[in-house]
C-alpha positions as CSV (number, residue, x, y, z in Angstrom):
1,X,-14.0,-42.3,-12.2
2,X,-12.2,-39.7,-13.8
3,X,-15.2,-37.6,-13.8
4,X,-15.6,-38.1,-10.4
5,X,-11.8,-36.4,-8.9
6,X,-12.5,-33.5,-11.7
7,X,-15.4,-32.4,-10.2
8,X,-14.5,-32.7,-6.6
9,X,-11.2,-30.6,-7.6
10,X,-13.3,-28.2,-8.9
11,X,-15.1,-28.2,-5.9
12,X,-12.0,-28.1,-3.6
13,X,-10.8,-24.8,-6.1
14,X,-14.0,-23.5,-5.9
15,X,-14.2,-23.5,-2.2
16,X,-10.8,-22.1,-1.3
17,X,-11.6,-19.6,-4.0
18,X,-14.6,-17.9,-1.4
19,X,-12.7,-18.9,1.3
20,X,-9.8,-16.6,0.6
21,X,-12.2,-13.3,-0.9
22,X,-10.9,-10.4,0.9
23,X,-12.5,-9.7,4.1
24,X,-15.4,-6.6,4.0
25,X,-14.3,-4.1,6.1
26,X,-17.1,-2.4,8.6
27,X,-17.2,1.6,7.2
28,X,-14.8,3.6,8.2
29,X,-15.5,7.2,9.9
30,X,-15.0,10.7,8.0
31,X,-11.8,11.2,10.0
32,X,-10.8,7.7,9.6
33,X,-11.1,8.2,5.7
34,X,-9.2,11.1,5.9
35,X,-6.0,10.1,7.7
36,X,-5.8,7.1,5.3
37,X,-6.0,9.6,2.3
38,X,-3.5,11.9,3.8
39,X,-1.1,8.9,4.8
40,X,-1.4,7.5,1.2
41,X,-0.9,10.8,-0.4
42,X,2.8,10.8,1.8
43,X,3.5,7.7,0.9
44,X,3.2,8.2,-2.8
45,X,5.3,11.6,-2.3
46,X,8.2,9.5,-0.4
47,X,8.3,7.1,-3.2
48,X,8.6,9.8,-5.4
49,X,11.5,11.8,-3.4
50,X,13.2,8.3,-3.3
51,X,12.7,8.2,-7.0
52,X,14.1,11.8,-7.7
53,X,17.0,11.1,-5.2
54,X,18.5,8.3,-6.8
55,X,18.9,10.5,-9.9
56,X,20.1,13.4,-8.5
57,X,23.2,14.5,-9.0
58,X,23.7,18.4,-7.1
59,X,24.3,18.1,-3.6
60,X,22.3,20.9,-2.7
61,X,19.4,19.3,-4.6
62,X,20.4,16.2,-3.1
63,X,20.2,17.7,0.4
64,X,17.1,19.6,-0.4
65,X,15.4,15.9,-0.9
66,X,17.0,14.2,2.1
67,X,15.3,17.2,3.9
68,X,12.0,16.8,2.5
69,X,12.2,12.8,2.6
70,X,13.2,13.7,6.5
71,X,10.0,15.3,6.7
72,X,7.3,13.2,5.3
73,X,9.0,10.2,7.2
74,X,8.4,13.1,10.5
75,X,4.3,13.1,9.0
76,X,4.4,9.5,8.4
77,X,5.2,8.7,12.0
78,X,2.8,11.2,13.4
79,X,-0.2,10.0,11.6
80,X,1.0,6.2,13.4
């Protein structure tokens, strides 16, 4: 009897398992592609203004990150 509820829980894992693999995505276009590069490459430079302006202690380099994390938020939104 034992036997028995191990296996079926191994089913029951098993089967929620495949049921929750990541869905394939259909191939995206060339430009597709690209805007997903570029919007990754800001978003990995906005975490890394965020990073240098937590440690920053000028205010004009301060400023000069708020400006630049003004920016990429300004590219971020235009991509959409």
């Amino acid at each position: 009897m034992a036997r028995g509820w191990e296996s079926k829980s191994v089913e029951e894992q098993q089967a929620e398992a495949t049921s929750a693999a990541p869905k394939i995505r259909p191939p995206l276009s060339a430009e597709q592609l690209a805007k997903e590069r570029k919007q990754q490459g800001l978003m990995l430079a906005r975490r890394n203004v965020l990073q240098q302006l937590e440690v920053a202690r000028s205010p004009q380099h301060r400023d000069m990150l708020q400006r630049a994390l003004a920016d990429l938020d300004a590219q971020l939104s235009q991509l959409g």
